[in-house]
C-alpha positions as CSV (number, residue, x, y, z in Angstrom):
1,X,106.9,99.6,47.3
2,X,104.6,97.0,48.2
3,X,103.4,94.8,45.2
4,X,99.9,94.8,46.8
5,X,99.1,98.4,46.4
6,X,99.8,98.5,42.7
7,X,103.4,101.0,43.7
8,X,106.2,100.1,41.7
9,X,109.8,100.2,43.4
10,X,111.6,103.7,43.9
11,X,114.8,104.2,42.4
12,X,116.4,105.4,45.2
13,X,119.9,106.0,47.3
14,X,120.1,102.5,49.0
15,X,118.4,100.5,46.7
16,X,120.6,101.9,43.7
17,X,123.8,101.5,46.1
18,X,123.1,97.7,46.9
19,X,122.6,97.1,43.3
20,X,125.7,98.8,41.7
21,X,127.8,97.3,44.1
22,X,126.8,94.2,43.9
23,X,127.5,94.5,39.8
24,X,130.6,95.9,40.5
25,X,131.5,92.7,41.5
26,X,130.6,90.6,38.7
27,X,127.4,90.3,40.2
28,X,124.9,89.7,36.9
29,X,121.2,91.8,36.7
30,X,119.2,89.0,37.7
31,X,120.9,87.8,40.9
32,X,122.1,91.5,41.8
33,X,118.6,92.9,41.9
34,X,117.3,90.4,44.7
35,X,120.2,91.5,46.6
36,X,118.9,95.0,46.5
37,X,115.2,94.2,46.9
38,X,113.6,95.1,43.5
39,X,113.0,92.6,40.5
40,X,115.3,92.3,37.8
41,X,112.6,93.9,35.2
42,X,112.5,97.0,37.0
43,X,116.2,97.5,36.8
44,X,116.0,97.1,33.2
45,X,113.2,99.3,33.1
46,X,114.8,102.1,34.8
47,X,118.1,101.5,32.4
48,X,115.6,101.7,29.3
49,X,114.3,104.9,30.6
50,X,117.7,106.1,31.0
51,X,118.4,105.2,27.7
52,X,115.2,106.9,26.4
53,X,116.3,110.0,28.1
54,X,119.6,110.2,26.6
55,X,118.5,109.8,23.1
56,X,116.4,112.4,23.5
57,X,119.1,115.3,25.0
58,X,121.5,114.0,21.7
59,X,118.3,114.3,19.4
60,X,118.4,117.6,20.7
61,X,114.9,117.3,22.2
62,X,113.5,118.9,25.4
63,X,114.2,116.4,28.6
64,X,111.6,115.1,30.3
65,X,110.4,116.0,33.7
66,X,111.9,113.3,35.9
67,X,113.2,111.3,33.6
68,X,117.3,112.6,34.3
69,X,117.5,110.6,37.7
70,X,117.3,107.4,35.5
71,X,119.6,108.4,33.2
72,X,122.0,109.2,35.6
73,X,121.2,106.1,37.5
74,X,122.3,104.3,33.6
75,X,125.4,106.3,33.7
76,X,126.3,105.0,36.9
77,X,125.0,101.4,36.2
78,X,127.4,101.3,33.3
79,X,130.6,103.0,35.1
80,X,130.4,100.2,37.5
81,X,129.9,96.9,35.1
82,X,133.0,98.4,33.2
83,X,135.0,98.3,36.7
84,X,134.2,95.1,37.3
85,X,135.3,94.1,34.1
86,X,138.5,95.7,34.5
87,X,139.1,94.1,37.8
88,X,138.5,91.2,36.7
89,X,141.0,91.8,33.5
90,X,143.8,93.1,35.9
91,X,143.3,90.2,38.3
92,X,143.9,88.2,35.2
93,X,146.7,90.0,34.5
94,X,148.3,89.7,37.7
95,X,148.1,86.1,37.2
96,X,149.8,86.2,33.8
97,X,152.7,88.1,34.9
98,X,153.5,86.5,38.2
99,X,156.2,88.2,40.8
100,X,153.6,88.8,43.2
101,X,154.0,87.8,47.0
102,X,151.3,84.5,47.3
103,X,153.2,83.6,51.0
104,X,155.3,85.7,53.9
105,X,156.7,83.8,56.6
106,X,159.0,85.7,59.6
107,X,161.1,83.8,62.0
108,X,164.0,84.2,64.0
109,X,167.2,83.4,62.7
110,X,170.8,84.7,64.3
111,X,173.1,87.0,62.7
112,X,176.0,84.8,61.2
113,X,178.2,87.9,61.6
114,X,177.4,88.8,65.3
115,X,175.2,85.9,66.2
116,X,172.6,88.0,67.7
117,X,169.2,86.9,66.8
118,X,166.7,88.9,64.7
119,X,163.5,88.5,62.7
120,X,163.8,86.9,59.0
121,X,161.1,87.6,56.6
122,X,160.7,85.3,53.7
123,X,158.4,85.5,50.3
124,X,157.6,82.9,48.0
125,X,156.4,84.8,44.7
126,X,153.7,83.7,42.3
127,X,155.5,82.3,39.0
128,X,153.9,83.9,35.7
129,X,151.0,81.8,34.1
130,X,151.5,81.2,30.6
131,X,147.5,79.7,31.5
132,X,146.5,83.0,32.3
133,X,148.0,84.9,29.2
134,X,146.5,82.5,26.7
135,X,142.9,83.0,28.2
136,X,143.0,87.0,28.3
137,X,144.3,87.1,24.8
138,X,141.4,84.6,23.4
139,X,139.0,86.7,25.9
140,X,140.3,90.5,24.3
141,X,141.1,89.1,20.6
142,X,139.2,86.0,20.1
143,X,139.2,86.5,16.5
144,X,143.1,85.7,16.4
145,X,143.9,84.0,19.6
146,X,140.7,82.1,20.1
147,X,140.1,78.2,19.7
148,X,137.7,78.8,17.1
149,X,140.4,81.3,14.8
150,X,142.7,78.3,15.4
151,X,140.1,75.9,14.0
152,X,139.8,78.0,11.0
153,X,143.5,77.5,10.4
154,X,143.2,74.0,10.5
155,X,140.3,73.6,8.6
156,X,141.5,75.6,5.5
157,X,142.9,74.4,2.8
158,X,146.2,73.9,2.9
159,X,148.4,76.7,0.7
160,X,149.6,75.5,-3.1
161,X,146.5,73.8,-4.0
162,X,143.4,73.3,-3.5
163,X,142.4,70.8,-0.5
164,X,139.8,68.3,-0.2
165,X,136.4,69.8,1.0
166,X,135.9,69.8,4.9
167,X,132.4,68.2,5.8
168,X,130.8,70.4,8.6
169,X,133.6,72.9,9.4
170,X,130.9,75.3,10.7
171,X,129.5,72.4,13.0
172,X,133.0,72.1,14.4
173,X,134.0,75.5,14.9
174,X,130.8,75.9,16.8
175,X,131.5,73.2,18.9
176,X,134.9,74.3,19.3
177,X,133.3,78.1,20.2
178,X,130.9,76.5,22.7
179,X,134.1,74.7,24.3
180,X,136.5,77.5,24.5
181,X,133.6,79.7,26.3
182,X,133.4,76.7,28.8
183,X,136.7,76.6,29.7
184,X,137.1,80.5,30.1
185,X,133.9,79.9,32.6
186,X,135.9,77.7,35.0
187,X,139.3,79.2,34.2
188,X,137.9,82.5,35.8
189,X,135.9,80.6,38.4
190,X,139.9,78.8,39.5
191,X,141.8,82.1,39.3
192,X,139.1,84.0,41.4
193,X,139.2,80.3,44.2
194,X,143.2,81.0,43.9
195,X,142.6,85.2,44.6
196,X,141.0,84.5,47.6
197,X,143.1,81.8,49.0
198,X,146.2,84.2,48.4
199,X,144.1,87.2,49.9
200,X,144.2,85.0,52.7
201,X,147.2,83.6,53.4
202,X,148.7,87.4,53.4
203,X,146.1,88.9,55.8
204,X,147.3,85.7,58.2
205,X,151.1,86.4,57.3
206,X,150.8,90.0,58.1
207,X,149.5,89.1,61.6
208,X,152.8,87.8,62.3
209,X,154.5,90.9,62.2
């Protein structure tokens, strides 16, 4: 594998586990391959020939000698972007809808009935995110939730008549785009700071059991 002898990287078990896990997690191409010890153009090499591979086998044409490791390897490499897609939707989600336990706290309290004491558990549940519903709907349906369909709407002319021409309405709903993507950027960057801080406070609320 070394650069010196001319060898390029191996696709094999450990290498392509490091890598899918790591975009599993959201990790993109270009930082995930580091972590797994190739370059990023020889991930997207081995995708290609995946690609290459599978075009052939629906063309009908005779696989190549090979070549079905790295189309496999695609297979895989795409299974596990989706799931960390979807994780990151459902965490979302989870966020939109609320009613999930964010703190657990146990004491000892007595019995008002036979004045014994006992052990109390008490929850303090997320409250749903309006926030959060309003980014994964722009996110999934842009084209009727998102900043710039909005835009559109109040750029048009109003209905009855013919309205007074807009002077760079393109500019702005660009601008408005490039906005909207900037704000989804560090809306998911706080809900995923706010995941990890509830992950936490549960693991050290459990302990108290």
């Amino acid at each position: 594998m070394s650069s010196r002898s001319g060898r390029r990287p191996a696709l094999e078990p450990e290498v392509e586990k490091r890598l899918l896990d790591a975009v599993r997690a959201g990790v993109p191409v270009s930082d995930a391959a580091p972590m797994a010890g190739v370059h990023a153009s020889t991930v997207y090499r081995w995708l290609e020939r995946g690609e290459q591979e599978q075009q052939r086998i629906e063309a009908g044409q005779r696989a190549k000698a090979g070549e079905r490791r790295f189309r496999e390897f695609r297979d895989r490499f795409m299974r596990a972007r989706s799931e960390g897609k979807a994780q990151l939707v459902l965490l979302v989600r989870k966020a939109a809808q609320g009613g999930h336990v964010v703190r657990e706290r146990t004491r000892v309290a007595r019995d008002p009935e036979t004045g014994q004491p006992q052990l109390v558990t008490e929850r303090d549940f997320a409250q749903p995110d309006w926030r959060a519903a309003q980014f994964l709907l722009a996110c999934l349906a842009p084209e009727t939730f998102g900043r710039a369909a909005q835009a559109r709407i109040e750029l048009a002319a109003p209905a009855g008549g013919e309205g007074p021409a807009v002077s760079g309405a393109g500019e702005d709903i660009d601008r408005l785009a490039a906005r909207l993507a900037k704000i989804r950027e560090e809306f998911a960057a706080e809900l995923l700071e706010e995941a990890q801080v509830i992950d936490a406070e549960l693991v050290e609320g459990g302990g108290a059991d």
